[in-house]
DSSP file (Angstrom, degrees, kcal/mol; ACC not computed):
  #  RESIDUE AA STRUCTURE BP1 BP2  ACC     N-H-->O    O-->H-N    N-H-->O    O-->H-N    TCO  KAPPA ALPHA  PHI   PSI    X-CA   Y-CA   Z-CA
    1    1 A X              0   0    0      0, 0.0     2,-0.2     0, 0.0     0, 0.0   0.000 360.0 360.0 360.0 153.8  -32.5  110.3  -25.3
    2    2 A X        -     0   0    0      1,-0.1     2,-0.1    14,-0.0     0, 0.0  -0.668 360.0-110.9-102.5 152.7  -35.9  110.8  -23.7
    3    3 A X        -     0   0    0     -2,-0.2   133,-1.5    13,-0.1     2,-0.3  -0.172  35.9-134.8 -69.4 162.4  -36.0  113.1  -20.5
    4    4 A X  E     -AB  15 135A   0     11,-1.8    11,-1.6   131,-0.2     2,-0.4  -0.907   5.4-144.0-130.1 159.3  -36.8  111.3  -16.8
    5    5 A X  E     -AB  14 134A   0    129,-5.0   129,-1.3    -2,-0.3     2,-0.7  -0.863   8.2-165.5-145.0 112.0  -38.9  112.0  -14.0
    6    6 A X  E     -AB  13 133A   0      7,-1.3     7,-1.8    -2,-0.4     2,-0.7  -0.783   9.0-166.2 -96.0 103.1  -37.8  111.2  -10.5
    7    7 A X  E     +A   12   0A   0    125,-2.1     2,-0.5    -2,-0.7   125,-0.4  -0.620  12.1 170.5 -78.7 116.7  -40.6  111.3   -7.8
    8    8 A X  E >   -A   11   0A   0      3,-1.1     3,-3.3    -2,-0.7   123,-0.2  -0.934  64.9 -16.7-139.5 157.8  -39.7  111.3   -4.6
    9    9 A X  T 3  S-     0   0    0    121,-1.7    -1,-0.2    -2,-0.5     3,-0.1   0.871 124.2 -57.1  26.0  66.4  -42.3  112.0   -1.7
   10   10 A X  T 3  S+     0   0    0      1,-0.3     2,-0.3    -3,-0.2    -1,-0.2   0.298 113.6 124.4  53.4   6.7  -44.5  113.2   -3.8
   11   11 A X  E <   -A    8   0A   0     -3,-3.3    -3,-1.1   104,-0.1     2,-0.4  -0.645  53.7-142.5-100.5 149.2  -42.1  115.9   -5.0
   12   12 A X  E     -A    7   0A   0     -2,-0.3     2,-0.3    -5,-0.2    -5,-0.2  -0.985  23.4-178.1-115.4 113.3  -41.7  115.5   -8.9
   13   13 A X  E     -A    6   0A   0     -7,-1.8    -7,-1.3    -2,-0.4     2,-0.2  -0.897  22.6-134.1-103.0 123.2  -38.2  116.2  -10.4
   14   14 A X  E     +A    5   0A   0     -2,-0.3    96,-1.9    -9,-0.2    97,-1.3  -0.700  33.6 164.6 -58.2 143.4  -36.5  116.3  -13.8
   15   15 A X  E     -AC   4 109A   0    -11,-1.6   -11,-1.8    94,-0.3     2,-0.3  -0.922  21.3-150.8-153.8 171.5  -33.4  114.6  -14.3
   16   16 A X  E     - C   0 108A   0     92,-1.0    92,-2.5    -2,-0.2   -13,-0.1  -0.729  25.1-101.4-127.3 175.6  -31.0  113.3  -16.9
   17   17 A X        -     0   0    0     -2,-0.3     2,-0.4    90,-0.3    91,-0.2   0.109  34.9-114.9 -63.0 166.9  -28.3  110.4  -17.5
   18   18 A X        -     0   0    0     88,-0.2     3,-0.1    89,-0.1     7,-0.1  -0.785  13.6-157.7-106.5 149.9  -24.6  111.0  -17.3
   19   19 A X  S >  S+     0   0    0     -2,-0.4     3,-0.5     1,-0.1    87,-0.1   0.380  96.9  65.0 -89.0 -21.9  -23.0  110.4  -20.8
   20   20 A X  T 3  S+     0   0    0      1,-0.2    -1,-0.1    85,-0.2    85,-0.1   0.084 102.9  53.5 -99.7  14.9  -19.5  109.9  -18.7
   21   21 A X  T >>  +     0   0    0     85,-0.1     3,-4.3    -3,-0.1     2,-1.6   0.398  63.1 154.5-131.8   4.8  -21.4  106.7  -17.1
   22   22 A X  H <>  +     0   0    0     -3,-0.5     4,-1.0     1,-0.4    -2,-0.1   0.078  66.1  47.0 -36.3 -20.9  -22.4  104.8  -19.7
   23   23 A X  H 3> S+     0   0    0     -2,-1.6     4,-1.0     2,-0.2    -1,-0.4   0.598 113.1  46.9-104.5 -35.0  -22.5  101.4  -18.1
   24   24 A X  H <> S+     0   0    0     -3,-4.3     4,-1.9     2,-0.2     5,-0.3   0.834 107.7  58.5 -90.9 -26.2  -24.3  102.3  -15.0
   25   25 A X  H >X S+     0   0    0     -4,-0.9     4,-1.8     1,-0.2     3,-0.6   0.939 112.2  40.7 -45.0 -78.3  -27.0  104.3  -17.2
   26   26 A X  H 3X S+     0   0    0     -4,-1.0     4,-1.5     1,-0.3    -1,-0.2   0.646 112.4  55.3 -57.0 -14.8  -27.9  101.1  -19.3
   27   27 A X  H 3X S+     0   0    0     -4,-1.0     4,-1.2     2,-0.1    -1,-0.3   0.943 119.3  31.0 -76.1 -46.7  -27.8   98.9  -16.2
   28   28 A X  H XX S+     0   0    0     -4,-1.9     3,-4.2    -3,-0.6     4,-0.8   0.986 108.1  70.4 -51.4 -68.5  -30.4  101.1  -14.3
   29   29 A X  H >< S+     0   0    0     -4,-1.8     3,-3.6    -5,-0.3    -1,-0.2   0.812 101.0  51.2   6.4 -80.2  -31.9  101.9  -17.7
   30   30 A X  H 3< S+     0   0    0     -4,-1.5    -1,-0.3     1,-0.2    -2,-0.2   0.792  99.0  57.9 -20.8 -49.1  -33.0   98.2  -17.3
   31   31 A X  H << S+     0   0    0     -3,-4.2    -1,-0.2    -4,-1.2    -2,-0.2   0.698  92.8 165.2 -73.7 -26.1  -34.4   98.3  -14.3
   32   32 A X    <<  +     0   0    0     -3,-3.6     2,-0.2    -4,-0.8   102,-0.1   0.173  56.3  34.3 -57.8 154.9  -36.9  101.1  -15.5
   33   33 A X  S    S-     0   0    0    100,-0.9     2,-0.3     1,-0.0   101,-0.2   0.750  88.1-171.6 -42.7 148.2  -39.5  102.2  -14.4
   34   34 A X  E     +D  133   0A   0     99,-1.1    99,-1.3    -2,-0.2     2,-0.1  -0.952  10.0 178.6-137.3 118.4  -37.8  101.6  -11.3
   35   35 A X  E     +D  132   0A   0     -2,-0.3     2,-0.5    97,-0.2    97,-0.2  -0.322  26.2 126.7 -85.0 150.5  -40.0  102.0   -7.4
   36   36 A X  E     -D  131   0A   0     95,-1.4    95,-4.4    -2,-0.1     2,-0.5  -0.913  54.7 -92.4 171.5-161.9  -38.5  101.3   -4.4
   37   37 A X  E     -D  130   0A   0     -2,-0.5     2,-0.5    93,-0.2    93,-0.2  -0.792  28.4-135.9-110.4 137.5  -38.1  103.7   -0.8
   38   38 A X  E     -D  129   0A   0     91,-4.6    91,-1.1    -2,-0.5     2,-0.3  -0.854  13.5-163.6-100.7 151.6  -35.3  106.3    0.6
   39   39 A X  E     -E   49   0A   0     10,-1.6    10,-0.7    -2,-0.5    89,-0.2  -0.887  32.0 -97.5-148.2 148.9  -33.9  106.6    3.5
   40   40 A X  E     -E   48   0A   0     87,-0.4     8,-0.2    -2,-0.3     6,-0.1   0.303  48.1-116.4 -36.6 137.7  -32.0  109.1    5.3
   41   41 A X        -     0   0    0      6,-0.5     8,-0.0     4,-0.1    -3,-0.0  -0.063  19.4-157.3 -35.8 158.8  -28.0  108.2    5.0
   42   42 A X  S    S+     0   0    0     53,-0.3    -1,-0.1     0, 0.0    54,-0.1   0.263  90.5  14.6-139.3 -25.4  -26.2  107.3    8.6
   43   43 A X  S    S+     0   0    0     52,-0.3    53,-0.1     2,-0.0    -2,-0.0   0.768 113.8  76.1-119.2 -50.9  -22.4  108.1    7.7
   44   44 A X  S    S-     0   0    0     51,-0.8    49,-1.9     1,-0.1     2,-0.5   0.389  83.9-139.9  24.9 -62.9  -22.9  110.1    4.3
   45   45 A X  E    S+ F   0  92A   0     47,-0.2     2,-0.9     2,-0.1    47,-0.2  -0.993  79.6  14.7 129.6-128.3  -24.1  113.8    5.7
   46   46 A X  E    S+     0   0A   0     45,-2.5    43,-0.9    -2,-0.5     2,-0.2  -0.643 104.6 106.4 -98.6  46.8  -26.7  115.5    3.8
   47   47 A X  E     - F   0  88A   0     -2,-0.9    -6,-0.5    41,-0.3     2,-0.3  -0.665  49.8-152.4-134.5 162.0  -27.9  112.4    1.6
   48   48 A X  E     -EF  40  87A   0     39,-2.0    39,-4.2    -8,-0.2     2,-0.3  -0.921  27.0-158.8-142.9 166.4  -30.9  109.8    1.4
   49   49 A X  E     -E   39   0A   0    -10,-0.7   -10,-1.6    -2,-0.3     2,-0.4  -0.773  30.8-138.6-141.0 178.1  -30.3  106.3   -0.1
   50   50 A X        -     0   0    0     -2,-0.3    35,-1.4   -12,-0.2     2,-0.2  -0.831  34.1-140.8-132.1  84.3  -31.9  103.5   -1.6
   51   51 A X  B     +I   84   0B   0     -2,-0.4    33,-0.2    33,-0.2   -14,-0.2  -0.552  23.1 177.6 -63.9 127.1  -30.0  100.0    0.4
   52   52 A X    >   -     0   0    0     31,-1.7     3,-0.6    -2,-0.2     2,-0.2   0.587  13.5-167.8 -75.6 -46.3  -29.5   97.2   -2.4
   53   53 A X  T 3   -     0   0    0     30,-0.3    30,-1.8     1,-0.2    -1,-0.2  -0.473  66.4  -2.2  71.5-139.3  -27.8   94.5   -0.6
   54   54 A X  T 3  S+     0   0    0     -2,-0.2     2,-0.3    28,-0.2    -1,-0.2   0.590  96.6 148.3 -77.2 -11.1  -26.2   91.7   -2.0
   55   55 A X    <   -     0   0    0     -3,-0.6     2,-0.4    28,-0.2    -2,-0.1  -0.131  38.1-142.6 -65.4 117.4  -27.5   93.2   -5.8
   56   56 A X        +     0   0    0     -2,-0.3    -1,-0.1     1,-0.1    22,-0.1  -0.370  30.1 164.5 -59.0 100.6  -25.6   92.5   -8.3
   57   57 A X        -     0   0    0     -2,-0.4    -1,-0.1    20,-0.3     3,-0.1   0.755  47.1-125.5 -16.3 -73.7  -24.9   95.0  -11.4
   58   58 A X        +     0   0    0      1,-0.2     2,-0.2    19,-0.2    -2,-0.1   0.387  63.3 132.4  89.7   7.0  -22.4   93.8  -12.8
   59   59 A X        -     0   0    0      1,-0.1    -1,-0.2    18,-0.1    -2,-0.1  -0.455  38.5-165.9 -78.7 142.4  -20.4   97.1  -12.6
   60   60 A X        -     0   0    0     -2,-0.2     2,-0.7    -3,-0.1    -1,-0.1  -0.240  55.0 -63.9-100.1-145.4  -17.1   98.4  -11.7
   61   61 A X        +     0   0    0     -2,-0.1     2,-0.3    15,-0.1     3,-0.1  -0.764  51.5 161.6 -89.9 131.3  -16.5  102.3  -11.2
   62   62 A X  S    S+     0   0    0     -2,-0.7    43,-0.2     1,-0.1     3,-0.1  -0.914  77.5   5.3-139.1 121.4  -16.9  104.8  -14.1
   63   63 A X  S    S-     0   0    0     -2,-0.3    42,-2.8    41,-0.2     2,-0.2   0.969  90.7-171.4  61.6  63.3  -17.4  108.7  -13.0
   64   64 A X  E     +K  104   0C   0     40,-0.3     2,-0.3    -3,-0.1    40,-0.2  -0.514  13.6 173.1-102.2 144.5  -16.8  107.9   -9.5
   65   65 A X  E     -K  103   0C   0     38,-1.6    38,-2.7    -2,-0.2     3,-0.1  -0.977  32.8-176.6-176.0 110.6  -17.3  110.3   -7.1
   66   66 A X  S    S+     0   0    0     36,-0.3    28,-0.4    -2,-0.3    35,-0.1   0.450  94.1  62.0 -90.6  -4.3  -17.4  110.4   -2.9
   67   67 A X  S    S-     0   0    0     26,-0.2    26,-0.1    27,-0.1    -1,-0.1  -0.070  72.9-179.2-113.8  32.3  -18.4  114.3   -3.2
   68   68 A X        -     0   0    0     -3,-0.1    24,-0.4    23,-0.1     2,-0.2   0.088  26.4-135.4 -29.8 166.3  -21.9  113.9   -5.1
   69   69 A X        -     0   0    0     22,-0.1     2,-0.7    19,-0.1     3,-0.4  -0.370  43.1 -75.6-116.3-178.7  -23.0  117.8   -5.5
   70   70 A X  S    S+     0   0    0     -2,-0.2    19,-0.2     1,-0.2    21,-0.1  -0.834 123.1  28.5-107.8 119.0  -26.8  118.1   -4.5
   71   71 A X  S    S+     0   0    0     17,-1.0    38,-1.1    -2,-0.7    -1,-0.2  -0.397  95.5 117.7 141.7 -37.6  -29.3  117.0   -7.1
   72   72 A X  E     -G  108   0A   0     -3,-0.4    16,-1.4    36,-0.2     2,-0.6  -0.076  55.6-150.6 -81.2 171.9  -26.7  114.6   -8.1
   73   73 A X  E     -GH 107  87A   0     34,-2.6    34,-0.8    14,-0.2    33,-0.7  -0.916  11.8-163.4-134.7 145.6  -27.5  110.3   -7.7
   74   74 A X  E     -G  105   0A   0     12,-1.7    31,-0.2    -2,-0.6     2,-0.2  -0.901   8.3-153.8-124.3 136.7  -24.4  108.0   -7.1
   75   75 A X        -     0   0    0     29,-1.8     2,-0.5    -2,-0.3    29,-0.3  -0.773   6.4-158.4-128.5 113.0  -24.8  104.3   -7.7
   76   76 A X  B     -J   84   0B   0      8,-1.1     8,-2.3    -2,-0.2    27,-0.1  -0.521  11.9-150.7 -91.0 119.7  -21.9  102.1   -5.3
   77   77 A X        -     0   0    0     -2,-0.5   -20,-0.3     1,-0.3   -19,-0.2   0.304  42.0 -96.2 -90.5   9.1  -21.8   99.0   -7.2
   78   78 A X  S    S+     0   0    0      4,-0.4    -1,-0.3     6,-0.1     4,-0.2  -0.170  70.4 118.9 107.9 171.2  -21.0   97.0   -4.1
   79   79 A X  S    S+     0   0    0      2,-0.4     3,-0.1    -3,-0.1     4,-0.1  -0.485  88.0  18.9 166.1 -70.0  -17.7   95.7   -2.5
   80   80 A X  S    S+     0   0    0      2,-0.1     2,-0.4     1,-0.1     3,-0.0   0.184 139.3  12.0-108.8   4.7  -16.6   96.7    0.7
   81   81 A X  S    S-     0   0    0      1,-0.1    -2,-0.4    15,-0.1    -1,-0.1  -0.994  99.9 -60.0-156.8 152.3  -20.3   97.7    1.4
   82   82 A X        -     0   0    0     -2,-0.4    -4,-0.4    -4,-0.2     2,-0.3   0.140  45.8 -98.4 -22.4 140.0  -23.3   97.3   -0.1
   83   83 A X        +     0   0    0    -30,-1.8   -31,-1.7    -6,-0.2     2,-0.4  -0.613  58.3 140.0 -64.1 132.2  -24.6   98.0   -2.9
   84   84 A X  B     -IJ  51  76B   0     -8,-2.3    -8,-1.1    -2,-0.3   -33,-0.2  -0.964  42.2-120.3-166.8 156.7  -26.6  101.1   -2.9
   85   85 A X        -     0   0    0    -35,-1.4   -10,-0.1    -2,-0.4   -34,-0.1  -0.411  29.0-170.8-113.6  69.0  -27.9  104.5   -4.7
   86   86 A X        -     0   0    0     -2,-0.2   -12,-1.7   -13,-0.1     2,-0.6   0.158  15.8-164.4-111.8 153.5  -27.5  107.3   -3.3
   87   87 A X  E     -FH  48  73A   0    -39,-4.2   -39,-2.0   -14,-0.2     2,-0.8  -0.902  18.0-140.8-148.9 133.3  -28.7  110.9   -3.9
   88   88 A X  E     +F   47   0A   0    -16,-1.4   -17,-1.0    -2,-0.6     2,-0.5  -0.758  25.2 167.0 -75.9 105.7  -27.0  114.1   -2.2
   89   89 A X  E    S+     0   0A   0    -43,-0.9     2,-0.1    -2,-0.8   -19,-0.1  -0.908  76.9   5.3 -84.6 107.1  -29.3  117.1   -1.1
   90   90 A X  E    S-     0   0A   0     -2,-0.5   -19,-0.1     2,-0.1    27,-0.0  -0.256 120.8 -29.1 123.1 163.8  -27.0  118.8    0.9
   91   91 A X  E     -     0   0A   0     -2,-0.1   -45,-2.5   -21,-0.1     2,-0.3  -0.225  66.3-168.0 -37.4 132.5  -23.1  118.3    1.5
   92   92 A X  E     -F   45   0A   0    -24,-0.4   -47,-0.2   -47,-0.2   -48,-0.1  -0.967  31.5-176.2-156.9 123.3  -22.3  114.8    1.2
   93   93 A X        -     0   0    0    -49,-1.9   -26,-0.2    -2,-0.3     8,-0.2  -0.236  34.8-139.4 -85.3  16.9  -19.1  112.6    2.0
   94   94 A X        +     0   0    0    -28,-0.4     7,-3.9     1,-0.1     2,-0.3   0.642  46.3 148.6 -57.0 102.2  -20.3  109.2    0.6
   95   95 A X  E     -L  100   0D   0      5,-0.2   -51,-0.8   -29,-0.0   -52,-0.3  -0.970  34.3-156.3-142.4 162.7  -19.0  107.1    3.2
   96   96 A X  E >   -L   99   0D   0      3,-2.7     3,-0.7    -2,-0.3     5,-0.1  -0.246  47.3 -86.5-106.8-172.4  -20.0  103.5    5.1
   97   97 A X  T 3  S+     0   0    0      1,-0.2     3,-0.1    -2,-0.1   -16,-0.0   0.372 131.3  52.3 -91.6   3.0  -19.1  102.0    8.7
   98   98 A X  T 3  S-     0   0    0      1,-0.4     2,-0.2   -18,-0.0    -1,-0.2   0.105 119.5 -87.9-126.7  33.8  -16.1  100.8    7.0
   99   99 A X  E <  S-L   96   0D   0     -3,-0.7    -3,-2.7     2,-0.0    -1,-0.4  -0.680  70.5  -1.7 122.4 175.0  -14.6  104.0    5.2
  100  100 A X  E     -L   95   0D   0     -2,-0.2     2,-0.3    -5,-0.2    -5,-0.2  -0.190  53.0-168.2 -48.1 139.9  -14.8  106.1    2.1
  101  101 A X        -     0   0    0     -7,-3.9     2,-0.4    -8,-0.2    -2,-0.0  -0.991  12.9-162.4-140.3 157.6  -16.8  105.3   -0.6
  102  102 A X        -     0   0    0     -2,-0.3   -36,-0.3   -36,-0.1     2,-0.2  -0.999  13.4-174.0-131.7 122.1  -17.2  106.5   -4.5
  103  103 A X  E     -K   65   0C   0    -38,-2.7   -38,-1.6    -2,-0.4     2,-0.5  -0.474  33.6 -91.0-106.6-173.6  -20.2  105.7   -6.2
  104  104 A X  E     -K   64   0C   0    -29,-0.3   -29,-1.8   -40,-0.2     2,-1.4  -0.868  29.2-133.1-106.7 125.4  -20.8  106.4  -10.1
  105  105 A X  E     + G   0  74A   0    -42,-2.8   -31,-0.2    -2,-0.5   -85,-0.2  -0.659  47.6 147.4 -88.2  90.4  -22.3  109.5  -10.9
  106  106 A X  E     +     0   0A   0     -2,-1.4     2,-0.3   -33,-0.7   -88,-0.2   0.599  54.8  32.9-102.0  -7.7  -25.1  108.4  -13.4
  107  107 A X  E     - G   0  73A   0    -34,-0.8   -34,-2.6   -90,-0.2     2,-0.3  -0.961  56.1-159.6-154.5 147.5  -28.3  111.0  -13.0
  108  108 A X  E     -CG  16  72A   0    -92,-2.5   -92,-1.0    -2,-0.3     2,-0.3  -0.937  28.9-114.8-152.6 116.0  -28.7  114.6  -12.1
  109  109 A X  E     -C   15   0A   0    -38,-1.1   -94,-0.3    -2,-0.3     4,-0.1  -0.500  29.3-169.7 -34.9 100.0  -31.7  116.2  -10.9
  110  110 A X        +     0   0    0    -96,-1.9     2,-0.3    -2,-0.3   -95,-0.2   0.403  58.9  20.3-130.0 -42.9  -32.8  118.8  -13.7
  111  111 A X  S    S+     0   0    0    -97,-1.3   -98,-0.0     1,-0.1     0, 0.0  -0.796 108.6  32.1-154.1 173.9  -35.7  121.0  -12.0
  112  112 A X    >   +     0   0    0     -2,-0.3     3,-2.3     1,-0.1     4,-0.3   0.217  53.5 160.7  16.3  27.4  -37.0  121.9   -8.8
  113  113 A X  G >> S+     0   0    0      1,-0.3     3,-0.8     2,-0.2     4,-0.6   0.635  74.1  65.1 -79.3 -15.8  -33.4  121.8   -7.3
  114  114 A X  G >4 S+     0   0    0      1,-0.2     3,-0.6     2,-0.1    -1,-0.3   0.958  97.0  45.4 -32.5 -58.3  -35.5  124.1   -4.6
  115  115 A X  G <> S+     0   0    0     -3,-2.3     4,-0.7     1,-0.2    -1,-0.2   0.314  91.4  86.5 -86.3   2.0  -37.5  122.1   -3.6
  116  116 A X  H X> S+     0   0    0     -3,-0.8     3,-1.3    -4,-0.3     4,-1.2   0.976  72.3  71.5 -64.3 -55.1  -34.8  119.7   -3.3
  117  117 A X  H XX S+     0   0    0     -3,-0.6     4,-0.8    -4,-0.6     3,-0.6   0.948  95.5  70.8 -39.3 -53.2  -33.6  120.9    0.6
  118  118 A X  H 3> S+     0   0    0     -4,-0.3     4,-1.6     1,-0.2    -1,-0.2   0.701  80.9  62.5 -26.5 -53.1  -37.1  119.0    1.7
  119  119 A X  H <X>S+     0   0    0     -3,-1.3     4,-2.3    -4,-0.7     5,-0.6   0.842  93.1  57.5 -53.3 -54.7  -36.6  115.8    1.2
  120  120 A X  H <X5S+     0   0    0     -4,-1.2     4,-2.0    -3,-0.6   -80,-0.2   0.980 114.8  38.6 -56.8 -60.9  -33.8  115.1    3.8
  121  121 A X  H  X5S+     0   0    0     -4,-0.8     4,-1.2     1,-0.2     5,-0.3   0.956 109.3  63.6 -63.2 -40.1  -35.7  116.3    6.7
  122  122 A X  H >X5S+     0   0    0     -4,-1.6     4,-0.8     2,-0.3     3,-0.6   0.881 114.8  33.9 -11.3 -69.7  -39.0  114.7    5.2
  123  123 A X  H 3<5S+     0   0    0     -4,-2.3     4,-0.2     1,-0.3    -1,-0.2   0.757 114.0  57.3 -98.5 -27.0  -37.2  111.3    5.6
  124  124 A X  H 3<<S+     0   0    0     -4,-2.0    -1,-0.3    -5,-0.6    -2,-0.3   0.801 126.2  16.0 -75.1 -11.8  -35.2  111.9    8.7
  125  125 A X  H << S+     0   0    0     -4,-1.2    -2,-0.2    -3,-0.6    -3,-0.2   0.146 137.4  43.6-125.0   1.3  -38.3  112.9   11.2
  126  126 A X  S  < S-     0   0    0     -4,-0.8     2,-0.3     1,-0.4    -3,-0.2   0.817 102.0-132.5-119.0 -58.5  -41.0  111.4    8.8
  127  127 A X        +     0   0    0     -5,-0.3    -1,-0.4    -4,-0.2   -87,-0.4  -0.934  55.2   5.9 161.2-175.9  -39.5  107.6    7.3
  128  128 A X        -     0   0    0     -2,-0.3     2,-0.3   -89,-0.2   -89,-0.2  -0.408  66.1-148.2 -36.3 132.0  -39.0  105.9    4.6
  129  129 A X  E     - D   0  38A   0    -91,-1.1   -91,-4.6    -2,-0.1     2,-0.1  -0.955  14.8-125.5-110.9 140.3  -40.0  107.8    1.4
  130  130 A X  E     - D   0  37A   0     -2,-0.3  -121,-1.7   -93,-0.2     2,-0.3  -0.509  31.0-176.8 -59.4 147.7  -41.3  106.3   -1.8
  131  131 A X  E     - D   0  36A   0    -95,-4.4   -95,-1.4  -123,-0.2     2,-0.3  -0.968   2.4-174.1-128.5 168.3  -39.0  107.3   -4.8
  132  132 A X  E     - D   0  35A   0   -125,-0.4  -125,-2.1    -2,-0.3     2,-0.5  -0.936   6.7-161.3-148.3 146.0  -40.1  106.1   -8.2
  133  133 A X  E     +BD   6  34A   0    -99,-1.3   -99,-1.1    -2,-0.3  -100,-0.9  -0.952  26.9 151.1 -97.7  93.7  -37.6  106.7  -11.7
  134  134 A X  E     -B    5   0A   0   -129,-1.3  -129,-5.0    -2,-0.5     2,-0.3  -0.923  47.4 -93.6-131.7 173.1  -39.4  106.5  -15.3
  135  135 A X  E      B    4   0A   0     -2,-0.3  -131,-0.2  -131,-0.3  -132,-0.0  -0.609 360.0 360.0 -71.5 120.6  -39.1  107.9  -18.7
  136  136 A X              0   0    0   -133,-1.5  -132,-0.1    -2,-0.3    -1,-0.1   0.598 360.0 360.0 -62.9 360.0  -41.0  110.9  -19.5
């Protein structure tokens, strides 16, 4: 499997797949190279997220997780909340305005997990961050 590289604010990260996710790899997979923005989490802690909406998967749960570690990227395949992606720097509780939530632990941040602690305040006093996901 080819390595990935997750930019986000201009910070460049290595990351890999989970092998325990197999079905949410190959739907994201799809999607690659895949752009969009974070922004800081509201119930979550120590988190920034990528809001989905109404977008479809087509997934249920596999390697589900409300306690992402930090590095690690959660994708909540929708239900009682949105659909969404979520990626822990810091302590993280993956919750909504309507409860607990467990997303699927498909990608983990590889390298610079220093530089990682940046990002959250970055997009909490700064914005919206670009993130972008490709194949190295």
């Amino acid at each position: 499997m080819s390595s990935l590289k997750v930019t986000i604010a201009g910070i460049e990260f290595e990351a890999k797949f989970e092998d325990a996710a197999p079905k949410t790899v190959a739907a994201f997979r799809r999607q690659m190279p895949y752009v969009s923005k974070v922004v800081h989490v509201r119930w979550s802690g120590e988190g920034v997220w990528i809001p989905l909406g109404e977008e479809d998967f087509g997934l249920g749960y596999e390697n589900h997780t409300s306690y992402p570690a930090p590095g690690q990227f959660v994708l909540y395949p929708g239900g009682i909340s949105e659909t969404e992606i979520l990626l822990a720097y810091g302590g993280v509780h993956f919750s909504s305005k309507l409860g607990q939530l467990a997303g699927n632990h498909f990608m983990t941040l590889t390298s610079n997990l220093d530089k990682l602690a940046q990002i959250g305040p970055k997009v909490l006093w700064e914005g919206a961050q670009e993130i972008r996901f490709e194949e190295a």
